[in-house]
FISESE-454467 format. One record per residue: x, y, z of N, C-alpha, C, O in turn; residue in one letter. Coordinates in pm, whole numbers, plus 50000, padded with zeros to 5 digits. Each point is the difference from the previous one (the first is absolute). Layout:
% FISESE-454467
XYZXYZXYZXYZA...
END
This chain:
% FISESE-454467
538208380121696501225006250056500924989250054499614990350064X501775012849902500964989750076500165002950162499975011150053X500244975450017500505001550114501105008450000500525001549890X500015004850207501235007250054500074993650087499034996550067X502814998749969500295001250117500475012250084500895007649961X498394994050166500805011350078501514996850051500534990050050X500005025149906501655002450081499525008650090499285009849983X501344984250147499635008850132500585014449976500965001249924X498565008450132500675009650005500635001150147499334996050096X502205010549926500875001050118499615013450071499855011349954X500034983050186499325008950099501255002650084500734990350021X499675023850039500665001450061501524992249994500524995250101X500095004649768500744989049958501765006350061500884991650019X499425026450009501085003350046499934995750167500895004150075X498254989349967500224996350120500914987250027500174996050115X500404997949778500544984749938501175004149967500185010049931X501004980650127501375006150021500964986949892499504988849985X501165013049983500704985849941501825005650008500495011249988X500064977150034501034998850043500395001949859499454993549911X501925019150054500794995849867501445000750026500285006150103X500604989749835501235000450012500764992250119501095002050053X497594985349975501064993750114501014994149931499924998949877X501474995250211500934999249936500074980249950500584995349902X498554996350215499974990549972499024992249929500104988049977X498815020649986498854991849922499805012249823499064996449928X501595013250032499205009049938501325001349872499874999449878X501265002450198501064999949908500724988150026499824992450095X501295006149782500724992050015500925004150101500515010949977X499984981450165500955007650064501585000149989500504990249944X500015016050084501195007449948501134985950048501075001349941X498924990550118500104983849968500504994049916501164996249983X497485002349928499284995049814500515008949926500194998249880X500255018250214500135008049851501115001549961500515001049888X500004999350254501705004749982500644990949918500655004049904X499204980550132500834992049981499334993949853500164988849953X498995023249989498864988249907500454989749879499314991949938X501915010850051500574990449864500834988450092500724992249938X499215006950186500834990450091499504992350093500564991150064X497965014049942499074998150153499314980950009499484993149912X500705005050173499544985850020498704996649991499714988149986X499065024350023499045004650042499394989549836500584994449907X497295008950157499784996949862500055005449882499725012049995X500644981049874500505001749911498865013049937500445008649923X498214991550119499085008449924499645013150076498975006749989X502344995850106500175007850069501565010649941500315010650054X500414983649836501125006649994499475001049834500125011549957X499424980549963499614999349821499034995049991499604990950072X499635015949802499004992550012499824989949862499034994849946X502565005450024500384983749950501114989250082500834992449952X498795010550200500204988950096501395001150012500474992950089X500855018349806501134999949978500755003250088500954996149933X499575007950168501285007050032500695005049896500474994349901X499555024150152501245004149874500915000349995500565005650095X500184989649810501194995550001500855013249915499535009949945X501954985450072501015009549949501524997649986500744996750093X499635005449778501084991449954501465005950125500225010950051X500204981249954500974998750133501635007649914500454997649888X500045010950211501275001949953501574994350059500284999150119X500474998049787500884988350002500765010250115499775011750031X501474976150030499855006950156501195010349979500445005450102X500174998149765501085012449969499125010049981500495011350004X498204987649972498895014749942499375003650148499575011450021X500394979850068499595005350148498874988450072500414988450008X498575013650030499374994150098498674994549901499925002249879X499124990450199498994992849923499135006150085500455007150090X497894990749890499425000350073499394987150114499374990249960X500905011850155499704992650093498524995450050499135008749998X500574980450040498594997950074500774999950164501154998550040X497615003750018500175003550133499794982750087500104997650121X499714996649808500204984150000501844995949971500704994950088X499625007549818500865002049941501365006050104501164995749999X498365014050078500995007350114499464991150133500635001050106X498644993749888499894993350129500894985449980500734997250095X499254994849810500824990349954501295007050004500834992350048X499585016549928501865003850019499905001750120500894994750066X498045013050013500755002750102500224990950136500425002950112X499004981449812499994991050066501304994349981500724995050086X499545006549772500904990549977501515007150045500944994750060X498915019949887501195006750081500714996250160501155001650044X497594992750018500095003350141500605010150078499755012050006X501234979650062500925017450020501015009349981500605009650049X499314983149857500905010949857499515014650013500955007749992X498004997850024499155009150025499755002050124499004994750049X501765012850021499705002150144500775015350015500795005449923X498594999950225500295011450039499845012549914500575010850018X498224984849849499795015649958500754997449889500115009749925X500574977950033500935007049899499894989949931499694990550071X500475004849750499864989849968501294998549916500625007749926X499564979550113501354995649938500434993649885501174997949971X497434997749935500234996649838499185003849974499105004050075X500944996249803498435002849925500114981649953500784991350038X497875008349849499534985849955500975001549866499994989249941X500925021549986500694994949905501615000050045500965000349922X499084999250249501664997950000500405012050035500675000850103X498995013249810500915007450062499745009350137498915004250038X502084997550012500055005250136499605012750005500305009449927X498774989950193499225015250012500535007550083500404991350077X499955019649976500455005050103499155011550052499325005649914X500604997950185499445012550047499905010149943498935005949982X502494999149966499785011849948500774998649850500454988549992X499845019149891500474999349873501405003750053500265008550085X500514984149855501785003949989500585007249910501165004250002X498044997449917500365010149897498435013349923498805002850003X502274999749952498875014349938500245007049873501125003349959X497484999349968500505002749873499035014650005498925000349942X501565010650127499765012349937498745006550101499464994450096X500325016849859498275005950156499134990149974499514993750094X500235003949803498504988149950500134992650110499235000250095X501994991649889500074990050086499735001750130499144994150066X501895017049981499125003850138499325004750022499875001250122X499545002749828498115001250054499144988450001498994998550068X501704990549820499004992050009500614991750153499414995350098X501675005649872500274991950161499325006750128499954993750106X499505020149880499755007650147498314997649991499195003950084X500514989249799498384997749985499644984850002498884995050004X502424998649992499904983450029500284998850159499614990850072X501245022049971499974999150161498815004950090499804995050111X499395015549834499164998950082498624993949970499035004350062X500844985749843498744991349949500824987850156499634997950115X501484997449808500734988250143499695001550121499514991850077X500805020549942499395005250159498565003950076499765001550119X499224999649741498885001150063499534982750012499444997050106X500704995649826500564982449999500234997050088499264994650082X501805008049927500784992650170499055006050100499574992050083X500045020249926499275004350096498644996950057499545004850103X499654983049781499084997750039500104980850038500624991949930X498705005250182500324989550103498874994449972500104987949981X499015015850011497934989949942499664998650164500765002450093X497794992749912499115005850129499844985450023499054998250077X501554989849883499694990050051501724989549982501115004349970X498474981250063500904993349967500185000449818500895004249925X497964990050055500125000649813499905009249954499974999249877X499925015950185500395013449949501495000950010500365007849911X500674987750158501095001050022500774988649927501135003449966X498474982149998500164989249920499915010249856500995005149948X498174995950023499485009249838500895011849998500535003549895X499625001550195501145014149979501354994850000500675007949933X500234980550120501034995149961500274998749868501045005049957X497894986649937499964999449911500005008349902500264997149883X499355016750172499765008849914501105011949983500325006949903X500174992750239501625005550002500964990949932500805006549933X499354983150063500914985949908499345005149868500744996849907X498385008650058499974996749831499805012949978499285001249900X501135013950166500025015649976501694999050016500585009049940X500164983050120501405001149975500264994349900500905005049932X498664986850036500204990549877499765012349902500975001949926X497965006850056499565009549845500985009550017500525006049906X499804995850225501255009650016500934998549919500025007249900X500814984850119501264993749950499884998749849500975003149931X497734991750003499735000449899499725012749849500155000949878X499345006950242500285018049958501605004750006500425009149929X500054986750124501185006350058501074992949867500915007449963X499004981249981500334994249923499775006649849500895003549923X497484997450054499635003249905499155012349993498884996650037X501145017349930499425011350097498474998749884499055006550045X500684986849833499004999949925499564987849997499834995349888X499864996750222499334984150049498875001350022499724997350117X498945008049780499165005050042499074990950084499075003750072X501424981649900499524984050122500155007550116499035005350055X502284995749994500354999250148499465013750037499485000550111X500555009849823498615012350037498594993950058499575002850112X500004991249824498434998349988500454989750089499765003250116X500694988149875500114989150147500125006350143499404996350101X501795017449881500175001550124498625012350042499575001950114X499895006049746498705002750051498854992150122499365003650099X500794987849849499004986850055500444997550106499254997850095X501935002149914500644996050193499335011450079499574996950111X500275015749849500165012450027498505000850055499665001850117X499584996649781498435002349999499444983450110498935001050059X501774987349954499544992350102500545006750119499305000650101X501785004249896500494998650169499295012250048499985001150123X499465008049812499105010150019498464993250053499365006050086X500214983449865499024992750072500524987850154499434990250047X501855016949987500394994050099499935007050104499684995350109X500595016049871499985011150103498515002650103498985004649950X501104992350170499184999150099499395015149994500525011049982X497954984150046499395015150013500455010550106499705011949991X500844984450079500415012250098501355001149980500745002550094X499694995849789501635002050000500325010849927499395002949897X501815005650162499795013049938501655003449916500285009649929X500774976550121500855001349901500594986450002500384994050101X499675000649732499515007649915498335001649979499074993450046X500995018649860498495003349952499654988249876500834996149917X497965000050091499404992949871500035010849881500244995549888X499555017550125500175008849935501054999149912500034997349880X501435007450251500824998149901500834987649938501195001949973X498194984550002500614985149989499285003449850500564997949893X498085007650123499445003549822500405004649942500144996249883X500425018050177500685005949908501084997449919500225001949880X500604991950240501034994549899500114993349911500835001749911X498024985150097499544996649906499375004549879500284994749892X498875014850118499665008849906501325004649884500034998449878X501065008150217500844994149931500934995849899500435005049896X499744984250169500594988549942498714996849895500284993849897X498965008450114498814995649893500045011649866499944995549885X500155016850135500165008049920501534999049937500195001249878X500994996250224501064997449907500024985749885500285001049881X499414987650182499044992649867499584999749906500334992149912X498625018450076499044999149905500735010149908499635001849884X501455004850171500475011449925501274987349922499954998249879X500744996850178500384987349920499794991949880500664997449899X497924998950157499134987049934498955012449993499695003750113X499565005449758498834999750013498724994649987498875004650016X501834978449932498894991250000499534989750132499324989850005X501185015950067500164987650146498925003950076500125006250106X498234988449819498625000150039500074993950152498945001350062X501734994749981499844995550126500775009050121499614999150116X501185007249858500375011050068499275016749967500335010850049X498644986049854499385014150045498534994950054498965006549999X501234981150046498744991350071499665004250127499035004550060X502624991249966500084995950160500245019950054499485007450084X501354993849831500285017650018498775006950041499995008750087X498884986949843498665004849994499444994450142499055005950052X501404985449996499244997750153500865007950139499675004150111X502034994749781500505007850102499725009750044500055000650123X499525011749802499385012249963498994998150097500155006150106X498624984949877498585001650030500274997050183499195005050078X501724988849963499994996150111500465012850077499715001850118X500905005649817501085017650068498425004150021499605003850110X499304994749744499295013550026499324997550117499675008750081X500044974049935499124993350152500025007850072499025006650037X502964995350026500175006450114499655013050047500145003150119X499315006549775500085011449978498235006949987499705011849988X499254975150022498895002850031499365009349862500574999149890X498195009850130499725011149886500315008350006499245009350028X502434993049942500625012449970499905004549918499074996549927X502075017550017500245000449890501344991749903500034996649882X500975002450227500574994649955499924981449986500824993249938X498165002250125499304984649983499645002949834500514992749915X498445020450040499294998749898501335001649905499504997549890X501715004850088500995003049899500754985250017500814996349916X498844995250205500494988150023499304990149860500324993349903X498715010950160498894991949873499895002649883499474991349931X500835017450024500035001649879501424995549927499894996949882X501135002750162500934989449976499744983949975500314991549916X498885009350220499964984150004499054993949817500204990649923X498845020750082500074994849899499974999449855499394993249918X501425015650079500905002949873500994984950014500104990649921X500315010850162501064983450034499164983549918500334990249935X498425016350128499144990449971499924996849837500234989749937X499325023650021499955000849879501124996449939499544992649914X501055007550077501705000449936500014983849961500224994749891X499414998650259500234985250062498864995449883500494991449927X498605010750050499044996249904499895000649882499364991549939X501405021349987500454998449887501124994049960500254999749880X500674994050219501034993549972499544984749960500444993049908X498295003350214499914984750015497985004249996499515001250112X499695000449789498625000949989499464991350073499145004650076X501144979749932499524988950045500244997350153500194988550038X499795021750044500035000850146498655005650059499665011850002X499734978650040498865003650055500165008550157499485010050049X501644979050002500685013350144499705010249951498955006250022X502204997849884500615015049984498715006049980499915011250050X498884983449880499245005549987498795003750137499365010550012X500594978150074499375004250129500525008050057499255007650062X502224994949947500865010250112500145009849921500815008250044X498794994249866499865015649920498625004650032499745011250044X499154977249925498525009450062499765003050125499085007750030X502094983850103500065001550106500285015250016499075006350051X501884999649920501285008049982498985009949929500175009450077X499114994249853498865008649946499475002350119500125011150053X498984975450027498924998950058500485010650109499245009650018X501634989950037501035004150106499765018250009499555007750085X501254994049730499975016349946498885005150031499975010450067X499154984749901498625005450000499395004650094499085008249993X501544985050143499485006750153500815012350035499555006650094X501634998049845500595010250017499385014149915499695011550030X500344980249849499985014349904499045009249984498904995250031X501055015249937498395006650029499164997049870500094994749890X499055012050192498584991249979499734996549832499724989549942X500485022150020499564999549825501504993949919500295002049882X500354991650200500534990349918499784984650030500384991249922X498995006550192499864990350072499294990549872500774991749953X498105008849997498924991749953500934995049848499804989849935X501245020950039500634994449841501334987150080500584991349935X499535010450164501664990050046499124989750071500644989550011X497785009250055499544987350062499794992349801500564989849960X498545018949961499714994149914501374994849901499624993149905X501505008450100501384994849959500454988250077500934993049962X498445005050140500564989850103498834989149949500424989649951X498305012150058499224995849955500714988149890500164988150027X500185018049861500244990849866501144994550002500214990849920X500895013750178501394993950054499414985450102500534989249977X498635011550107499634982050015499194995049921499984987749984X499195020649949499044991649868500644992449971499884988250032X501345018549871501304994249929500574988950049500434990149942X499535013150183500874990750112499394985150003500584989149995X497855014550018499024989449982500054987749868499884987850004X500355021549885499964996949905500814992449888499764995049889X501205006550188501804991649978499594989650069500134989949932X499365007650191499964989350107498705001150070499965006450105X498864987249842499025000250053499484994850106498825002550022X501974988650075499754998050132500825008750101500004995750116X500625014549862501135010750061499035006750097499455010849975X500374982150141499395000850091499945012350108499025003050069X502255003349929499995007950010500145017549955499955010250069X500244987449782499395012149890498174998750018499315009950020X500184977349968498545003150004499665006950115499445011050003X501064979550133499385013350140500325012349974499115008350016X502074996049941500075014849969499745007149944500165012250009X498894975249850500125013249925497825003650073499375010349978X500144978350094498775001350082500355014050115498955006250020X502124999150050499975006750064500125009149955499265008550050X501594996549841500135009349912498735006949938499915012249992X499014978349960498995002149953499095007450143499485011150009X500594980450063499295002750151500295015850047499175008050043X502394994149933500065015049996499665007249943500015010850060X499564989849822499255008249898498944999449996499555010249949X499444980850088498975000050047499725010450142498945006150018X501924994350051499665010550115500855010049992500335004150111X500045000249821500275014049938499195004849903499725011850019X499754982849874499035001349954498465004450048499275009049958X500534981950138498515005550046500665010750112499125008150027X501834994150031500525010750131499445009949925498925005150031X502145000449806499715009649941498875003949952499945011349952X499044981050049498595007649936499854998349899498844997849965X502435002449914499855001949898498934998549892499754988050011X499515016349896499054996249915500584987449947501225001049992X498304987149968500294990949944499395000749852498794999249976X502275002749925499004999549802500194984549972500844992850054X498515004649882499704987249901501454994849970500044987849989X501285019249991501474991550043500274991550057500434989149961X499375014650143500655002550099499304990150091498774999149999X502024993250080499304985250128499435010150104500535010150045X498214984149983499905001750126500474997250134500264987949999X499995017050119500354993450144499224987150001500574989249996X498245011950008499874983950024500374992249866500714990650032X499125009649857501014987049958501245001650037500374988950040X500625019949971501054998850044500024990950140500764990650022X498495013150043499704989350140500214985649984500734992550065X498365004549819499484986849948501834994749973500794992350055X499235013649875501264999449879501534995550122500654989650013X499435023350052501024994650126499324984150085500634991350060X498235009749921499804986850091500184987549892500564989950042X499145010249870500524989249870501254996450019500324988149999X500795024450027501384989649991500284997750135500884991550014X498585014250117500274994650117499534986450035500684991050051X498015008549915499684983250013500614990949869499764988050013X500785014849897501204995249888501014995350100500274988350026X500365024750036501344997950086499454991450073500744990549973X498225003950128500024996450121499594983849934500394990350065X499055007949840499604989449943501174991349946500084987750002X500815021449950501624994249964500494995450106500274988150021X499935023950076501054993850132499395000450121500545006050093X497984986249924499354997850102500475006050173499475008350074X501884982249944500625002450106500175014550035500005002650121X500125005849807500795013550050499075007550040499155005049926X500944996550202499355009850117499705013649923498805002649999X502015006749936499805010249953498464996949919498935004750038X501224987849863499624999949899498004995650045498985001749933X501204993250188498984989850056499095015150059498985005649963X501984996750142499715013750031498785010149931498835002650025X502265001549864499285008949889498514997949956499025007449997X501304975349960498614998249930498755004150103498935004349958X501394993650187498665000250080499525011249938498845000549959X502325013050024499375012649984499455004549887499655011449967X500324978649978499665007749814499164988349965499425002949895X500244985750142499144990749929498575006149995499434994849904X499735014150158499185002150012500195008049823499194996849913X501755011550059499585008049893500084990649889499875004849888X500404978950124499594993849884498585000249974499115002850080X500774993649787498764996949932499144988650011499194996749914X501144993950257499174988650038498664998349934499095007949975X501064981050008501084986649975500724997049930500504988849990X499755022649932501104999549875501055007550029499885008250091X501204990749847501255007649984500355014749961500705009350042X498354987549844499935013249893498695002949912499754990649925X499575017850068498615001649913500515014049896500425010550047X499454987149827499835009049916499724996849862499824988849953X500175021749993499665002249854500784998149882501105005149978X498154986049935501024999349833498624999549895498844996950028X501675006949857499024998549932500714989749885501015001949931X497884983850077499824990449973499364992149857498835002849975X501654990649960499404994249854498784991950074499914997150119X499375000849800499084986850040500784985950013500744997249906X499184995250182500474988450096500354990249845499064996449930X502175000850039500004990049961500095005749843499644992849907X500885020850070500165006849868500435008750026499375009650047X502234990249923501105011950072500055007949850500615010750001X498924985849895500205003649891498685009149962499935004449885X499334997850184498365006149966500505014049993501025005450044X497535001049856500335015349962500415006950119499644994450104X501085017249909499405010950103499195001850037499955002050122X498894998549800498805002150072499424992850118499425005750092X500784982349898499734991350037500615000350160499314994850088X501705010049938500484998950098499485013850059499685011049955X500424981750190498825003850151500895005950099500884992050031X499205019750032500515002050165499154992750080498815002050023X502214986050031499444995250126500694995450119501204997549986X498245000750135501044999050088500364981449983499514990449940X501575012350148500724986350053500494998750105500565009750051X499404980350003500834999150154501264990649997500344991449918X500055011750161501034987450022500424994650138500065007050101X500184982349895500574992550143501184987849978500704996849904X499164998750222500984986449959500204991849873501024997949934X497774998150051500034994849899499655004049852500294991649914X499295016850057499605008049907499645012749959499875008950085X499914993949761499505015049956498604996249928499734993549898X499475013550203498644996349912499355012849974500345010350058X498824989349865498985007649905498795002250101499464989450030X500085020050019498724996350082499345001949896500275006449898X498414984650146498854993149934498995013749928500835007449946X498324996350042499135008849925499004995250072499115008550007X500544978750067498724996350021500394992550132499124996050076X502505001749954499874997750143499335003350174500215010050069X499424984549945499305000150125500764996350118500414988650023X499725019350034500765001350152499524988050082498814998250027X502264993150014499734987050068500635003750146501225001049999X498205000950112501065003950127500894985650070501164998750040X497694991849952500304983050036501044999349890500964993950048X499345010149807500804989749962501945005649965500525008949933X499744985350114502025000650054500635007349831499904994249892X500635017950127500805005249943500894991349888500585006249911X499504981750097501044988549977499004990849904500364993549902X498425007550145498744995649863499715008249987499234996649910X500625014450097499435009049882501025001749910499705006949902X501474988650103500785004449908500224988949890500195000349878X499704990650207500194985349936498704989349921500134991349913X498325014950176499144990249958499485007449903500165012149987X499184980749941499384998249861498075010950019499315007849936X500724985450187498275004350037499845010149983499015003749937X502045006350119499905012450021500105010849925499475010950022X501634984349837500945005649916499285003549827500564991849927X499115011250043499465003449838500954995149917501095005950000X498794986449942500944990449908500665012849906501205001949977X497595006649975500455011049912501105010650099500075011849964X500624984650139500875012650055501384993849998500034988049974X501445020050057501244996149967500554994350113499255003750090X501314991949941500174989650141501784996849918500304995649889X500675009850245501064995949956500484989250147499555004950104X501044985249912500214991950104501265005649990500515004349897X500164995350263501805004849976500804989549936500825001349909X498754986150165500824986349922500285002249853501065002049941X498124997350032499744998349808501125016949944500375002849886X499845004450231500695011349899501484996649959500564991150065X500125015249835500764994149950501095015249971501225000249985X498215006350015500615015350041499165014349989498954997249941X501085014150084499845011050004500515012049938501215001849999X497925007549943501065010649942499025009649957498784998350005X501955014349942499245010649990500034993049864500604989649975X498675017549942500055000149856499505017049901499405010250035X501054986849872499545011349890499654999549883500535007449917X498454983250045499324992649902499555005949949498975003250058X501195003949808498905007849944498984991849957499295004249909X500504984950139498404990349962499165006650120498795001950013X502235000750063498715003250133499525018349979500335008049912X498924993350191499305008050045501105015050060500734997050094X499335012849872500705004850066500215001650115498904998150053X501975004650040500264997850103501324992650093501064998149941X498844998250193500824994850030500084982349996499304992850072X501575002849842499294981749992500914996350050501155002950033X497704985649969500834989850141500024982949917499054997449926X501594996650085500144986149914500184991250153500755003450092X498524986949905500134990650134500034987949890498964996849942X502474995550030499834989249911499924987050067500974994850056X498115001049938499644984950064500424991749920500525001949890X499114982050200500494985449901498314999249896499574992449912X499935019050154498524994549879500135010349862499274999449902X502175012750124499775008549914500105015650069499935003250119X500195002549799500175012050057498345009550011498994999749930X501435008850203498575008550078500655015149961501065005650031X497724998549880500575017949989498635009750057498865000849955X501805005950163499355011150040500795013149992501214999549973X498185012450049500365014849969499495005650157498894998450051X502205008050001499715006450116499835012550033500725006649925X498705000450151499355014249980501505013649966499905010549936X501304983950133500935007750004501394994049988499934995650115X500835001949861501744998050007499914997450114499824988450037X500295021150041500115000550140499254989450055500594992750079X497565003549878499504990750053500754987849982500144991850091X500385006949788500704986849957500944996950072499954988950053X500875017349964501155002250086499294986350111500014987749995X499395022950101499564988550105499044987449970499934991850091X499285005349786499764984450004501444996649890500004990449923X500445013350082501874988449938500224995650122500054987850011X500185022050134500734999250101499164985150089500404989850057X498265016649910499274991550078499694987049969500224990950080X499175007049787500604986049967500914990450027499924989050056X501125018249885501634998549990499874993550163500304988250017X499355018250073500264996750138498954987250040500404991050074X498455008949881499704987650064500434988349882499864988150029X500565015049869500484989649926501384990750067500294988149994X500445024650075501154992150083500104995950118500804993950070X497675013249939500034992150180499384983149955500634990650048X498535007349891499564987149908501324991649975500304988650035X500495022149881501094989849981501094996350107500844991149989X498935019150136500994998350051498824987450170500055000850123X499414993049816498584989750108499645009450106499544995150103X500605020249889499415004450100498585008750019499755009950069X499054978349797499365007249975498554999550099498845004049993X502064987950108498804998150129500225013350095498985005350044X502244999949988499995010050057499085017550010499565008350080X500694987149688499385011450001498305000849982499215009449996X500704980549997498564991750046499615004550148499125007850036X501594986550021499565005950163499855016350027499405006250087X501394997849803499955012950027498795014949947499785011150049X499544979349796498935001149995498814998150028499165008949991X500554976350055498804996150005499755000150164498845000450041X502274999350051499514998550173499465010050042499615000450117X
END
């Protein structure tokens, strides 16, 4: 008989709380998001081809450009006090702005002027809760007169929309918590918007049904588990969606959409709940999967899992042969939390968490399960030939347990994986170094099932996994200590198995 390794089973595991949706460790914050094609921030925080998005500029007779908020701090230096008392006295192409329009072309016009006056006025009205809340709100009134003037010029500038959205949706993060006018409420809305008149413009302007989409999610914040929070959310992410089919290659858009699920799901009743966590679910997979160190899609998509795991066992439910159990789901949420915490060591959240979930790893390993396997060293052997057997994995590797291994308690997780003494020459031993990539596959050479191709510098490793779904999580899991390896932080997650 082969050894087994034991997976603990989770005892009393809804007694274990985990922080989701903080605003500074879990999402990108509205910072990184707002400003994300402009932001100074790190680059693998706005693309996850290091880009800033960019956007072709309109000549200064078609209306306004889009601005960085760097960009308005340099004018409004250089202006000096050209800009004083509330009122600004050039714009950056010369022509003169004035308070109000001198002329008028028809009702359009005035309405849009009675909707550029009271966006100005909820603006002017907010002062910020500090010195550099009040520094940052200068700036932000100087460059909402500026989109003014620019609308007022050109009434289809769908730039100076979405710019002055963005003034709209920061100075709304200016507004002091006990301040009751103006409302943060209504600084979103207006933005909202100016974001919807945009997109009705431009319906390709992926970055205004981005930011639109946080504008949204931040109204439903205020509004707790309502009903009208849950109609909040479901906007947000449709926005989301929109934002993703415009631009696929946004791993954000893709975390703040499973956020934005994750969110729905505490509202909605019950028998829809398990289909919108499991949609959020594959919205950070995805997220993961564009950008595999996206440090914060992996914690989420670990808490996400963590929630379904205790809804799952709450309900009783019969569990069939489909379908995960609560405890791997346990396991499974603790895989990408010590992922997350192994990536970004520092972050308290993330440090936090692991205390609470390391126990439901598979110590001293990462991950223990099942593939069914060719004989070692003949990926090409009949079907027959190939065996269900388990494997583990850790820092450094995916190994084959032995058929004839013998449980060593003296010897370190780190040689058994590595030394020779221990190991049956005849079993599959993949080192992470040596991998060279990962992928599902659909080989009709193989075995039916779910295959898995791990192509090394020695050649390619083919196993078949019990389910899709199983596969799913060794891609994820691999995939993850392959980048903590690549990314030298493969001592962390070392400490995190073997101490």
């Amino acid at each position: 008989m082969s050894t087994e390794i034991e997976v603990p089973v989770i005892q009393n595991a809804e007694t274990l709380e985990l922080k989701i949706g903080d605003e500074d460790h879990q999402r990108v914050t509205s910072a990184d998001l707002k400003f994300e094609q402009v932001t100074d921030g790190d680059p693998q925080e706005i693309q996850s081809n290091g880009a800033p998005i960019e956007r072709s500029e309109l000549r200064k007779d078609e209306g306004s450009r889009t601005f960085t908020m760097r960009e308005l701090l340099n004018e409004l230096k250089e202006e000096g006090n050209e800009a004083s008392d509330g009122e600004l006295q050039r714009g950056s192409d010369g022509v003169r702005i004035e308070q109000t329009s001198s002329y008028s072309q028809g009702s359009t016009r005035q309405q849009y002027l009675g909707e550029s006056s009271v966006a100005m006025d909820l603006i002017n009205s907010v002062t910020g809760v500090d010195e550099e809340g009040r520094s940052r709100q200068r700036i932000l009134t100087f460059a909402a007169k500026r989109y003014a003037s620019a609308i007022e010029r050109n009434n289809d500038d769908y730039d100076a929309l979405y710019n002055w959205a963005l003034v709209l949706q920061e100075s709304a993060d200016n507004v002091g918590p006990d301040s009751s006018s103006p409302s943060k409420d209504a600084l979103l809305e207006e933005a909202c918007k100016k974001y919807d008149e945009a997109t009705r413009l431009c319906p390709t302007l992926n970055d205004a049904f981005y930011n639109w989409a946080i504008a949204i999610s931040d109204r439903a914040k205020l509004r707790g588990r309502t009903k009208e929070a849950e109609e909040l959310w479901k906007q947000a992410t449709k926005n989301y969606e929109k934002a993703v089919q415009l631009n696929w290659n946004s791993p954000q858009a893709l975390n703040n959409w499973g956020l934005a699920l994750q969110e729905l799901s505490a509202i909605v009743p019950v028998r829809e709940k398990q289909t919108i966590v499991r949609t959020a679910i594959s919205k950070f997979r995805a997220a993961i999967q564009l950008q595999f160190d996206f440090h914060r899609a992996i914690y989420n998509l670990g808490t996400v899992l963590y929630g379904l795991a205790e809804d799952t066992l709450r309900t009783g439910r019969p569990v069939n042969e489909k379908d995960v159990s609560p405890n791997e789901l346990y396991s499974q949420s603790a895989i990408y939390i010590a992922a997350a915490h192994a990536l970004k060591p520092t972050y308290s959240v993330y440090r936090s968490a692991l205390r609470l979930v390391r126990s439901m790893l598979p110590l001293p390993y990462l991950k223990v399960g099942y593939f069914t396997a060719p004989p070692a060293g003949n990926p090409i052997a009949p079907h027959s030939d190939w065996r269900r057997s388990q494997f583990v994995l850790n820092h450094e590797g995916l190994l084959q347990v032995n058929k004839v291994e013998q449980k060593q308690p003296s010897q370190s997780p780190s040689r058994s994986m590595l030394g020779a003494k221990n190991i049956d020459k005849s079993v599959i031993k993949v080192d992470i170094r040596d991998i060279v990539s990962v992928s599902a596959c659909a080989d009709l050479t193989l075995p039916p099932g779910a295959g898995l191709c791990i192509d090394t510098i020695h050649g390619p490793v083919y196993l078949v996994a019990d389910t899709w779904e199983s596969l799913d999580a060794w891609l994820d899991a691999i995939r993850l200590v392959y980048t903590i390896f690549a990314r030298g932080k493969s001592d962390v997650l070392a400490g995190i198995v073997t101490v």
